[in-house]
N, C-alpha and C positions, 0 to 999 in steps of 0.2 A: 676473548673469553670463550671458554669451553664447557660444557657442561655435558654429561652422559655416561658412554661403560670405558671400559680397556679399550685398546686398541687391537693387542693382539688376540688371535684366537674368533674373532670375532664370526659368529654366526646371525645371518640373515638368512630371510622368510623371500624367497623365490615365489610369487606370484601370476598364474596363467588362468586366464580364462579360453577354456576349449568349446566352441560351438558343434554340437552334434544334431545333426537332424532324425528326426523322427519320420520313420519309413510312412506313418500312419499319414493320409489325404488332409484330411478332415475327421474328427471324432466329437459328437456333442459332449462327452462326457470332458473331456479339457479344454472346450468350448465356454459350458456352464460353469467349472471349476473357476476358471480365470475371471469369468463373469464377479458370481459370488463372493469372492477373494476381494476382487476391485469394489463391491459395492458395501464390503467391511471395513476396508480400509477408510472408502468418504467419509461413512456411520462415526468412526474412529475420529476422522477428522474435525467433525464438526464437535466432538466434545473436544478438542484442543483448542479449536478456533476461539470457542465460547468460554476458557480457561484462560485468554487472551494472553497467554503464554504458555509457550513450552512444559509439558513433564515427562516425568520418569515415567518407561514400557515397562513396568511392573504397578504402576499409580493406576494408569492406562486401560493395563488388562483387566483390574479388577473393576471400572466403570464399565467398560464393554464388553467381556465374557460373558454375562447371561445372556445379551441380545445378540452375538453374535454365533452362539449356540441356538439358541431355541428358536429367534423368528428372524435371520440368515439360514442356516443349519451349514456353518460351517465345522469341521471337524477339531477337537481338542487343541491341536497343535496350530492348524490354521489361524484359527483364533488368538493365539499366543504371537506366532507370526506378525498378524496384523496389528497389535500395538506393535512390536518389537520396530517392523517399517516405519508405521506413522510417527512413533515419538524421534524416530532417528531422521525423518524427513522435516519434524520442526525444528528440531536440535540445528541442522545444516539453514534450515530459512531464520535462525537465530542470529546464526555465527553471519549469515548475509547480512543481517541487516544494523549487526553492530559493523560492519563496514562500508555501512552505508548503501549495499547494493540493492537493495528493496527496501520494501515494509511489510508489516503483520497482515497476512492475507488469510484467507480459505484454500487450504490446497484442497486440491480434486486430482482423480487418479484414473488415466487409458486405462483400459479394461482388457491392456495387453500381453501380460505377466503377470507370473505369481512364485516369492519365492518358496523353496525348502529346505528345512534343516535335513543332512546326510544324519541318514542311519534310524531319523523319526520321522521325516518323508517321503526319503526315497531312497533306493538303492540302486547301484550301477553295475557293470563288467561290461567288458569290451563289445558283448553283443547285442545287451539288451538294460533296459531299464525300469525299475520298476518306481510308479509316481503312488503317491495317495492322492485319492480324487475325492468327488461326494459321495460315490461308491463306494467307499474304498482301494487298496491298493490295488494297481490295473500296470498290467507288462506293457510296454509295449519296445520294439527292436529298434535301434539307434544303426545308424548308414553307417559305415564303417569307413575309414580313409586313411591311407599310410601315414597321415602325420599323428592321427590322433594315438596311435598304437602305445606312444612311449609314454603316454598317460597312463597307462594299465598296467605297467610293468613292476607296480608292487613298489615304489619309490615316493608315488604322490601319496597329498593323506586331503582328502576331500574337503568340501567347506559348504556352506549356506551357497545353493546354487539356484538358477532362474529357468523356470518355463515359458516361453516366448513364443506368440505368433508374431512370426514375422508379416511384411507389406505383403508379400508374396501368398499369403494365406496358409504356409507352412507352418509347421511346429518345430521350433529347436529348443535343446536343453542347453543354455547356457552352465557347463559348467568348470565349477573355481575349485583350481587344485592347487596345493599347496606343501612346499618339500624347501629343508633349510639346507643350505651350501655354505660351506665356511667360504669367506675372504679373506684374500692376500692382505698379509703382513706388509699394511702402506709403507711400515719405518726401514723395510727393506726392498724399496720398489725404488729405480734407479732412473726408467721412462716413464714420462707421465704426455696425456691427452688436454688442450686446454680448447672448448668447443664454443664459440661463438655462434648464434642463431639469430636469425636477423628474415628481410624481404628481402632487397639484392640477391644477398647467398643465402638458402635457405638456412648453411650451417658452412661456419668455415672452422677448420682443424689444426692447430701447431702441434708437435711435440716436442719434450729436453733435447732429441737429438735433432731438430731444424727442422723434420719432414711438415707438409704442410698439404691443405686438399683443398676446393673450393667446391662446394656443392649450391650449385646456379637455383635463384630463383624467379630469374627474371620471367621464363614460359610459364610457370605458376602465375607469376603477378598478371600476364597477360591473360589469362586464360580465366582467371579469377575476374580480373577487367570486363569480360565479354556477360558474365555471368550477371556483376553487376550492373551492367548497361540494358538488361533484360529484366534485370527485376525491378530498376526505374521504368520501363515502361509498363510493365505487367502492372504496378503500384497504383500509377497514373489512369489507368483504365478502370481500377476499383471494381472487377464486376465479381461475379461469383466463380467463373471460370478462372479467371484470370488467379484468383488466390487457390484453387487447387494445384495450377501452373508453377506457382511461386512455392507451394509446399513441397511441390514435388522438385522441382530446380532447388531449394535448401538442402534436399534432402542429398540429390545429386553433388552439390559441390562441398558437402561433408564429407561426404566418401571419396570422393575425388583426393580431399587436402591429407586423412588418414591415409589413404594408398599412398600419397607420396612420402606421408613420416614415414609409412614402413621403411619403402624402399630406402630412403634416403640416411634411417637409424638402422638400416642392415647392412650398407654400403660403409659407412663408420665402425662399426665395429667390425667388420673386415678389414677394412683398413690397418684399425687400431692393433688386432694379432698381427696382422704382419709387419706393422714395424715395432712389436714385441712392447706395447705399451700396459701397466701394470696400477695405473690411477688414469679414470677420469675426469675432467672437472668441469663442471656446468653452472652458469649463473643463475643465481638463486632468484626468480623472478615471480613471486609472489608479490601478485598486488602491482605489479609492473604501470599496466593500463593508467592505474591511477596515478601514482607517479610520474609517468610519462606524456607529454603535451604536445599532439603533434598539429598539421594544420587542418581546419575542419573537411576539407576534400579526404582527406588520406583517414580520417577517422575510425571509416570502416573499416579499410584496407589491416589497420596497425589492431585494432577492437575483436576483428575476428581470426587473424592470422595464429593458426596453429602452433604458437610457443611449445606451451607446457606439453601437449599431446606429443609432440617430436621430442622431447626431454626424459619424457614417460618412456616411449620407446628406448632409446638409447641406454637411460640406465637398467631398464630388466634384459634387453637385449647384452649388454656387460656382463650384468650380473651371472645371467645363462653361460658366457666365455668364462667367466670365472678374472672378471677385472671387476675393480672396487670403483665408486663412484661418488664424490663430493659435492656439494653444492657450494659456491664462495659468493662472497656478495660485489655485485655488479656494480657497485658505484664507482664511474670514473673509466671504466674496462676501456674505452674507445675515446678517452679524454687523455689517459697517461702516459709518456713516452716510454717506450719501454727500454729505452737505452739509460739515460739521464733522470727519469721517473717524476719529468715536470709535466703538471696536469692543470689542463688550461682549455676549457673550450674553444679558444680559438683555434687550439692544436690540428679540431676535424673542421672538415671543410667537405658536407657531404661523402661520397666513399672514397674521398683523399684525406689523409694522414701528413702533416708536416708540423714538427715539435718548432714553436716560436723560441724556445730557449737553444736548442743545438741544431736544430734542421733536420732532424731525420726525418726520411718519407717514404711512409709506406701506403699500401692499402689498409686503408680504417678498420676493413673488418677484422682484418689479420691480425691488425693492432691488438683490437678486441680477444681476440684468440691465443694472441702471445701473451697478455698480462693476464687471461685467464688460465694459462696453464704456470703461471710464472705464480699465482696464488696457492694455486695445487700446490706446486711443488713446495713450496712453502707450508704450508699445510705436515707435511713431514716430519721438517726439524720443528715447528709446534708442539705435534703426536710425541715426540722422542723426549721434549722437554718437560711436556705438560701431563701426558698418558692418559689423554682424553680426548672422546669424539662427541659430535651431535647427529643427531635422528634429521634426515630430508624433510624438507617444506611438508606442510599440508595445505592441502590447495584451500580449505574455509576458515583455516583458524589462526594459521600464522600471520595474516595482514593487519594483525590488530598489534603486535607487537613489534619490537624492534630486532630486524634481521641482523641472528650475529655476523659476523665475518666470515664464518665457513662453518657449511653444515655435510652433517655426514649422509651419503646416501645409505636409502634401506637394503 
Protein backbone atom coordinates (compact mmCIF):
# COMPACT_ATOMS: atom_id res chain seq x y z
CA UNK A 1 0.00 0.00 0.00
CA UNK A 2 1.01 3.36 -0.91
CA UNK A 3 -0.26 6.48 0.17
CA UNK A 4 1.25 10.24 -0.46
CA UNK A 5 2.16 12.80 -3.89
CA UNK A 6 3.24 12.00 -7.68
CA UNK A 7 6.19 10.46 -8.12
CA UNK A 8 7.40 12.58 -10.69
CA UNK A 9 8.64 16.01 -10.50
CA UNK A 10 8.92 15.55 -7.00
CA UNK A 11 10.55 18.23 -4.82
CA UNK A 12 12.12 18.00 -1.46
CA UNK A 13 13.28 20.24 1.62
CA UNK A 14 17.18 19.79 1.77
CA UNK A 15 17.95 20.36 5.32
CA UNK A 16 21.59 21.75 6.95
CA UNK A 17 22.36 22.79 10.08
CA UNK A 18 25.68 25.14 9.96
CA UNK A 19 27.63 25.88 13.29
CA UNK A 20 29.11 29.43 13.33
CA UNK A 21 31.14 30.53 16.02
CA UNK A 22 30.92 33.71 17.65
CA UNK A 23 34.21 35.73 17.65
CA UNK A 24 32.77 37.15 21.08
CA UNK A 25 34.92 35.36 24.56
CA UNK A 26 32.28 35.71 26.80
CA UNK A 27 29.33 38.38 26.79
CA UNK A 28 26.98 38.53 29.95
CA UNK A 29 24.31 39.94 27.95
CA UNK A 30 23.97 36.17 26.03
CA UNK A 31 24.87 34.79 29.10
CA UNK A 32 21.66 36.25 30.98
CA UNK A 33 19.53 35.95 27.74
CA UNK A 34 20.03 32.08 27.77
CA UNK A 35 19.58 32.30 31.47
CA UNK A 36 16.19 34.06 31.34
CA UNK A 37 15.05 32.11 28.10
CA UNK A 38 15.64 28.74 30.25
CA UNK A 39 13.98 29.98 33.32
CA UNK A 40 10.67 30.57 30.98
CA UNK A 41 10.79 27.87 29.58
CA UNK A 42 10.71 25.62 33.30
CA UNK A 43 7.69 28.47 34.34
CA UNK A 44 6.10 27.13 30.96
CA UNK A 45 6.61 23.77 32.08
CA UNK A 46 5.22 23.52 35.11
CA UNK A 47 1.88 24.82 33.82
CA UNK A 48 2.02 21.67 31.42
CA UNK A 49 3.14 19.33 34.11
CA UNK A 50 0.04 20.61 36.28
CA UNK A 51 -2.37 20.16 33.01
CA UNK A 52 -1.12 16.46 33.22
CA UNK A 53 -1.21 16.52 29.68
CA UNK A 54 0.02 18.01 26.76
CA UNK A 55 -1.48 21.44 24.95
CA UNK A 56 -1.52 23.52 22.28
CA UNK A 57 1.75 26.67 21.96
CA UNK A 58 -0.99 29.04 21.42
CA UNK A 59 -3.38 27.59 24.79
CA UNK A 60 0.16 27.90 26.31
CA UNK A 61 1.13 31.30 25.37
CA UNK A 62 -1.94 32.84 26.64
CA UNK A 63 -1.42 31.18 30.37
CA UNK A 64 2.33 32.44 30.31
CA UNK A 65 2.60 35.62 28.45
CA UNK A 66 1.84 37.99 31.20
CA UNK A 67 4.42 36.40 33.46
CA UNK A 68 6.79 35.94 31.20
CA UNK A 69 6.83 39.48 30.15
CA UNK A 70 6.53 41.44 33.29
CA UNK A 71 8.14 39.31 36.28
CA UNK A 72 10.89 37.24 33.75
CA UNK A 73 11.15 40.36 31.40
CA UNK A 74 11.59 38.42 28.53
CA UNK A 75 11.04 40.11 25.05
CA UNK A 76 7.61 39.74 23.02
CA UNK A 77 8.78 37.16 20.65
CA UNK A 78 10.82 35.33 23.42
CA UNK A 79 8.01 34.75 25.16
CA UNK A 80 5.94 33.38 22.15
CA UNK A 81 9.14 31.09 21.54
CA UNK A 82 8.87 29.81 24.88
CA UNK A 83 5.55 28.11 24.59
CA UNK A 84 6.17 27.42 20.87
CA UNK A 85 9.51 24.96 22.64
CA UNK A 86 7.75 23.67 25.61
CA UNK A 87 4.36 22.47 24.03
CA UNK A 88 6.58 20.79 21.16
CA UNK A 89 8.85 19.23 23.93
CA UNK A 90 5.52 17.67 25.54
CA UNK A 91 4.07 16.82 22.27
CA UNK A 92 7.53 14.50 21.64
CA UNK A 93 7.40 13.13 25.72
CA UNK A 94 3.63 12.19 24.45
CA UNK A 95 4.38 10.46 21.36
CA UNK A 96 7.36 8.63 23.92
CA UNK A 97 5.17 7.54 26.07
CA UNK A 98 2.46 6.13 23.89
CA UNK A 99 5.40 3.86 22.93
CA UNK A 100 6.00 3.12 25.98
CA UNK A 101 9.47 4.72 26.34
CA UNK A 102 8.81 6.78 29.52
CA UNK A 103 6.06 8.39 31.46
CA UNK A 104 4.37 11.81 32.38
CA UNK A 105 7.15 13.65 34.11
CA UNK A 106 8.42 17.51 34.78
CA UNK A 107 10.59 18.40 32.09
CA UNK A 108 13.33 20.89 33.24
CA UNK A 109 15.69 22.79 30.75
CA UNK A 110 20.02 23.43 30.55
CA UNK A 111 20.31 26.84 30.74
CA UNK A 112 22.28 26.21 27.35
CA UNK A 113 20.40 27.55 24.42
CA UNK A 114 17.93 29.62 23.31
CA UNK A 115 16.17 29.48 20.13
CA UNK A 116 15.15 32.33 17.29
CA UNK A 117 12.79 32.93 14.83
CA UNK A 118 14.89 34.37 11.30
CA UNK A 119 13.80 37.91 10.51
CA UNK A 120 11.90 38.45 14.29
CA UNK A 121 15.12 37.58 16.10
CA UNK A 122 17.81 37.58 14.31
CA UNK A 123 19.56 38.48 11.32
CA UNK A 124 22.59 37.03 9.52
CA UNK A 125 25.21 37.56 6.26
CA UNK A 126 28.29 36.16 5.96
CA UNK A 127 30.00 38.47 8.35
CA UNK A 128 28.10 39.25 11.00
CA UNK A 129 24.93 38.55 13.08
CA UNK A 130 22.64 40.35 14.52
CA UNK A 131 20.62 38.41 17.79
CA UNK A 132 17.78 40.07 20.12
CA UNK A 133 18.80 39.88 23.61
CA UNK A 134 17.37 41.70 26.89
CA UNK A 135 18.84 44.50 25.40
CA UNK A 136 17.70 44.43 22.49
CA UNK A 137 19.14 43.76 19.15
CA UNK A 138 23.21 43.48 19.72
CA UNK A 139 25.68 42.50 16.39
CA UNK A 140 27.87 40.60 16.98
CA UNK A 141 30.84 39.00 14.02
CA UNK A 142 30.55 35.20 13.25
CA UNK A 143 34.33 33.39 12.38
CA UNK A 144 34.10 32.88 8.95
CA UNK A 145 35.37 29.33 7.26
CA UNK A 146 35.41 28.02 3.69
CA UNK A 147 32.70 25.57 4.05
CA UNK A 148 30.19 27.90 5.44
CA UNK A 149 30.47 30.34 2.40
CA UNK A 150 27.99 28.45 0.17
CA UNK A 151 25.28 29.09 2.84
CA UNK A 152 25.31 32.83 1.83
CA UNK A 153 25.09 32.59 -1.61
CA UNK A 154 21.48 33.62 -1.90
CA UNK A 155 20.14 29.77 -2.54
CA UNK A 156 19.27 28.88 1.26
CA UNK A 157 16.19 30.51 2.89
CA UNK A 158 16.76 30.44 6.83
CA UNK A 159 14.63 28.79 9.62
CA UNK A 160 14.04 28.87 13.47
CA UNK A 161 17.79 28.63 14.45
CA UNK A 162 19.77 28.11 18.09
CA UNK A 163 22.17 30.05 20.19
CA UNK A 164 24.50 27.70 21.97
CA UNK A 165 27.13 27.84 24.62
CA UNK A 166 29.05 25.15 23.97
CA UNK A 167 31.25 22.85 26.99
CA UNK A 168 34.00 24.85 25.64
CA UNK A 169 32.48 28.05 27.22
CA UNK A 170 32.16 29.32 23.60
CA UNK A 171 29.16 30.81 21.82
CA UNK A 172 27.80 29.27 18.49
CA UNK A 173 24.93 30.03 16.40
CA UNK A 174 23.54 26.94 15.36
CA UNK A 175 22.07 27.76 12.31
CA UNK A 176 19.12 25.76 10.06
CA UNK A 177 19.14 26.58 6.31
CA UNK A 178 16.85 25.34 4.13
CA UNK A 179 16.57 25.19 0.10
CA UNK A 180 14.25 22.56 -2.12
CA UNK A 181 16.12 20.25 -4.85
CA UNK A 182 14.12 18.46 -7.22
CA UNK A 183 14.67 14.39 -7.42
CA UNK A 184 15.26 11.99 -9.88
CA UNK A 185 12.61 10.40 -11.70
CA UNK A 186 12.89 6.83 -9.62
CA UNK A 187 10.49 5.19 -12.77
CA UNK A 188 13.61 6.13 -14.91
CA UNK A 189 16.40 5.04 -12.66
CA UNK A 190 17.98 1.85 -13.90
CA UNK A 191 20.94 1.41 -10.80
CA UNK A 192 19.88 1.37 -7.52
CA UNK A 193 21.85 1.24 -3.81
CA UNK A 194 20.51 -1.50 -1.31
CA UNK A 195 22.48 -0.57 2.32
CA UNK A 196 22.42 -2.64 5.12
CA UNK A 197 23.65 -1.27 8.66
CA UNK A 198 24.38 -3.44 11.22
CA UNK A 199 27.83 -3.88 14.20
CA UNK A 200 30.06 -6.43 12.28
CA UNK A 201 29.83 -3.99 9.14
CA UNK A 202 28.96 -0.76 10.22
CA UNK A 203 27.06 -0.51 6.66
CA UNK A 204 27.45 -2.97 3.85
CA UNK A 205 26.41 -1.83 0.06
CA UNK A 206 25.01 -4.12 -3.17
CA UNK A 207 24.03 -2.43 -6.33
CA UNK A 208 21.52 -3.76 -9.76
CA UNK A 209 24.88 -3.88 -11.31
CA UNK A 210 26.71 -6.61 -8.43
CA UNK A 211 29.14 -3.84 -7.16
CA UNK A 212 29.38 -4.33 -3.41
CA UNK A 213 31.47 -2.53 -0.36
CA UNK A 214 31.92 -3.59 3.19
CA UNK A 215 32.39 -0.88 5.76
CA UNK A 216 34.10 -2.73 8.92
CA UNK A 217 32.84 -2.16 12.31
CA UNK A 218 34.49 -4.42 14.14
CA UNK A 219 37.52 -1.32 15.55
CA UNK A 220 34.35 0.48 16.49
CA UNK A 221 32.86 -2.35 18.47
CA UNK A 222 36.36 -2.70 20.08
CA UNK A 223 36.90 0.63 20.95
CA UNK A 224 33.24 1.05 22.01
CA UNK A 225 34.28 -2.13 24.31
CA UNK A 226 37.06 -0.34 26.04
CA UNK A 227 34.69 2.56 26.67
CA UNK A 228 32.28 0.38 28.22
CA UNK A 229 34.61 -1.51 30.41
CA UNK A 230 35.53 1.97 32.01
CA UNK A 231 32.20 3.21 32.61
CA UNK A 232 31.63 -0.27 34.70
CA UNK A 233 34.18 0.60 36.70
CA UNK A 234 33.69 4.34 37.05
CA UNK A 235 29.68 3.01 37.92
CA UNK A 236 31.17 0.73 40.67
CA UNK A 237 33.01 3.50 42.50
CA UNK A 238 29.71 5.73 42.62
CA UNK A 239 31.74 8.72 43.89
CA UNK A 240 31.27 12.26 42.72
CA UNK A 241 34.34 12.33 40.67
CA UNK A 242 33.86 9.46 39.05
CA UNK A 243 30.34 10.61 37.54
CA UNK A 244 31.90 13.74 36.12
CA UNK A 245 34.37 11.00 34.50
CA UNK A 246 31.47 9.23 33.10
CA UNK A 247 29.79 12.38 31.76
CA UNK A 248 32.52 13.47 30.16
CA UNK A 249 33.54 9.78 28.58
CA UNK A 250 29.48 9.83 27.18
CA UNK A 251 30.10 12.64 25.96
CA UNK A 252 33.33 11.46 24.24
CA UNK A 253 32.08 8.38 22.78
CA UNK A 254 29.07 10.21 21.14
CA UNK A 255 31.15 12.19 19.15
CA UNK A 256 33.43 9.54 18.64
CA UNK A 257 30.24 7.19 16.98
CA UNK A 258 28.80 10.66 14.85
CA UNK A 259 32.56 11.05 13.36
CA UNK A 260 32.30 7.73 12.22
CA UNK A 261 28.67 8.11 10.63
CA UNK A 262 30.07 11.00 8.83
CA UNK A 263 32.81 9.42 7.44
CA UNK A 264 31.45 6.20 6.81
CA UNK A 265 27.90 8.13 5.07
CA UNK A 266 30.46 10.18 3.02
CA UNK A 267 32.39 7.28 1.91
CA UNK A 268 28.77 5.71 0.58
CA UNK A 269 27.72 8.26 -1.25
CA UNK A 270 30.97 8.44 -3.11
CA UNK A 271 30.91 5.25 -3.62
CA UNK A 272 27.28 5.35 -4.90
CA UNK A 273 28.32 8.35 -7.83
CA UNK A 274 30.79 6.47 -8.97
CA UNK A 275 29.03 3.44 -9.76
CA UNK A 276 26.39 5.98 -11.20
CA UNK A 277 23.60 4.79 -8.79
CA UNK A 278 20.17 6.74 -8.91
CA UNK A 279 17.97 5.26 -5.72
CA UNK A 280 18.93 4.59 -2.40
CA UNK A 281 17.27 2.17 -0.18
CA UNK A 282 17.52 1.81 3.56
CA UNK A 283 15.69 -0.28 6.19
CA UNK A 284 13.07 1.39 7.69
CA UNK A 285 14.00 0.90 11.35
CA UNK A 286 11.83 2.69 13.55
CA UNK A 287 11.08 1.15 16.69
CA UNK A 288 13.85 -1.52 15.87
CA UNK A 289 15.16 -1.77 19.55
CA UNK A 290 11.84 -2.99 20.48
CA UNK A 291 11.42 -5.34 18.13
CA UNK A 292 14.59 -6.72 18.22
CA UNK A 293 15.77 -9.27 21.20
CA UNK A 294 19.15 -9.72 21.69
CA UNK A 295 21.17 -11.37 24.71
CA UNK A 296 21.34 -9.30 27.82
CA UNK A 297 25.39 -8.70 27.56
CA UNK A 298 25.02 -7.24 24.05
CA UNK A 299 22.15 -4.98 25.23
CA UNK A 300 24.09 -2.09 25.24
CA UNK A 301 26.22 -2.67 22.51
CA UNK A 302 22.65 -3.16 20.02
CA UNK A 303 20.52 -0.08 22.58
CA UNK A 304 23.01 2.54 21.71
CA UNK A 305 24.62 1.69 18.46
CA UNK A 306 24.16 4.59 15.92
CA UNK A 307 21.50 3.08 13.52
CA UNK A 308 19.34 5.95 12.61
CA UNK A 309 22.01 8.72 13.09
CA UNK A 310 24.19 6.83 10.07
CA UNK A 311 20.72 6.71 7.94
CA UNK A 312 20.21 10.37 8.70
CA UNK A 313 23.59 10.98 7.32
CA UNK A 314 23.47 9.07 4.22
CA UNK A 315 20.11 10.10 3.08
CA UNK A 316 20.67 14.14 3.25
CA UNK A 317 24.25 13.36 2.13
CA UNK A 318 22.18 11.75 -1.27
CA UNK A 319 19.91 14.10 -1.21
CA UNK A 320 22.91 16.91 -1.50
CA UNK A 321 24.40 14.42 -4.81
CA UNK A 322 21.11 14.65 -6.09
CA UNK A 323 20.14 10.55 -5.53
CA UNK A 324 16.52 9.91 -4.20
CA UNK A 325 16.35 7.74 -1.06
CA UNK A 326 13.67 5.17 0.20
CA UNK A 327 12.97 3.47 3.17
CA UNK A 328 11.58 -0.43 2.65
CA UNK A 329 10.56 -2.53 5.45
CA UNK A 330 13.20 -4.87 7.08
CA UNK A 331 11.33 -7.80 7.92
CA UNK A 332 13.04 -10.97 6.80
CA UNK A 333 16.31 -8.59 4.93
CA UNK A 334 18.83 -11.26 6.48
CA UNK A 335 16.23 -14.30 6.81
CA UNK A 336 15.46 -14.52 2.69
CA UNK A 337 17.48 -16.07 0.15
CA UNK A 338 17.89 -13.93 -2.36
CA UNK A 339 18.07 -16.47 -5.12
CA UNK A 340 14.94 -18.82 -4.40
CA UNK A 341 13.38 -16.05 -1.86
CA UNK A 342 12.83 -18.97 0.98
CA UNK A 343 12.94 -17.21 4.27
CA UNK A 344 13.65 -19.23 7.18
CA UNK A 345 15.78 -18.34 10.27
CA UNK A 346 17.56 -21.15 10.09
CA UNK A 347 18.90 -19.70 6.83
CA UNK A 348 21.48 -17.14 9.08
CA UNK A 349 23.77 -18.57 11.19
CA UNK A 350 25.45 -15.59 12.85
CA UNK A 351 27.49 -13.52 9.80
CA UNK A 352 26.98 -16.84 7.68
CA UNK A 353 24.31 -17.10 5.11
CA UNK A 354 23.19 -20.65 3.74
CA UNK A 355 19.60 -21.07 2.17
CA UNK A 356 18.30 -24.59 3.91
CA UNK A 357 16.06 -24.93 0.70
CA UNK A 358 18.77 -24.43 -2.29
CA UNK A 359 22.19 -23.77 -0.47
CA UNK A 360 23.20 -20.74 -1.34
CA UNK A 361 25.92 -19.07 0.76
CA UNK A 362 26.72 -15.89 1.28
CA UNK A 363 27.80 -13.33 3.84
CA UNK A 364 24.56 -12.52 5.98
CA UNK A 365 25.09 -9.14 5.69
CA UNK A 366 25.26 -8.95 2.04
CA UNK A 367 22.42 -11.00 2.10
CA UNK A 368 20.79 -8.13 3.86
CA UNK A 369 22.03 -5.67 1.37
CA UNK A 370 21.03 -7.59 -1.78
CA UNK A 371 17.16 -8.13 -0.61
CA UNK A 372 17.42 -4.59 0.29
CA UNK A 373 18.24 -3.27 -2.76
CA UNK A 374 16.19 -6.04 -4.60
CA UNK A 375 12.96 -4.05 -2.52
CA UNK A 376 14.24 -0.67 -4.03
CA UNK A 377 14.19 -1.75 -7.08
CA UNK A 378 11.06 -3.05 -6.79
CA UNK A 379 9.84 -0.18 -5.45
CA UNK A 380 9.88 1.22 -9.26
CA UNK A 381 7.52 -0.98 -11.08
CA UNK A 382 5.17 -0.12 -7.81
CA UNK A 383 5.86 3.80 -8.62
CA UNK A 384 4.95 3.05 -12.48
CA UNK A 385 1.93 1.04 -11.44
CA UNK A 386 0.53 2.83 -8.61
CA UNK A 387 1.96 6.71 -9.16
CA UNK A 388 2.59 7.03 -5.51
CA UNK A 389 5.09 7.56 -2.93
CA UNK A 390 5.29 7.86 1.04
CA UNK A 391 7.01 10.53 3.28
CA UNK A 392 10.40 8.84 5.56
CA UNK A 393 10.10 7.50 9.18
CA UNK A 394 9.67 9.96 11.90
CA UNK A 395 11.77 8.97 14.48
CA UNK A 396 8.60 9.54 17.62
CA UNK A 397 5.63 8.89 15.79
CA UNK A 398 5.83 6.24 13.52
CA UNK A 399 6.37 3.30 16.14
CA UNK A 400 2.95 3.37 16.98
CA UNK A 401 1.70 2.39 13.75
CA UNK A 402 2.20 -0.16 11.26
CA UNK A 403 5.31 0.12 8.93
CA UNK A 404 4.33 0.13 5.28
CA UNK A 405 6.45 -1.85 2.90
CA UNK A 406 8.30 1.15 1.50
CA UNK A 407 8.53 4.60 2.53
CA UNK A 408 9.66 7.46 0.49
CA UNK A 409 12.68 9.45 1.64
CA UNK A 410 12.44 13.21 2.37
Amino acid sequence: MFIGCCVKNVIVKLTKTVVLKLTTDTDSMLEETIDKFTEGMDYASTIVYANKKPMGAMKLQKLTYEHLRSEIGLKSQMSCNVARQTAGAYKTLQAQIRNGGTKWQLLEFAPTKVKFSYGRDFSINHDEIGITTLEGRQKYVIMNYQYAKQFFDGSWKYQASELVKHKDGNYYFHLVCEKEIKEPDITQATNFMGIDVGINHLAVTFTTEGQCKFFTGGEIKNIRNVYSKQRKRLQEKDTRSATRVLKHQSGREKRFMKDMNHVVSRKIIESAINDGVSVIGLEDLVGIRKRTKVRKKQRYLYSSWAFRELQTFVEYKAHEAGIAVIYVDPRYTSQTCPTCSHISRNNRRGRSFRCEMCGYELNADLVGAMNIEARTRAFRHDLEVQGLAVDSPDETLLDEFQAPSIRRGN
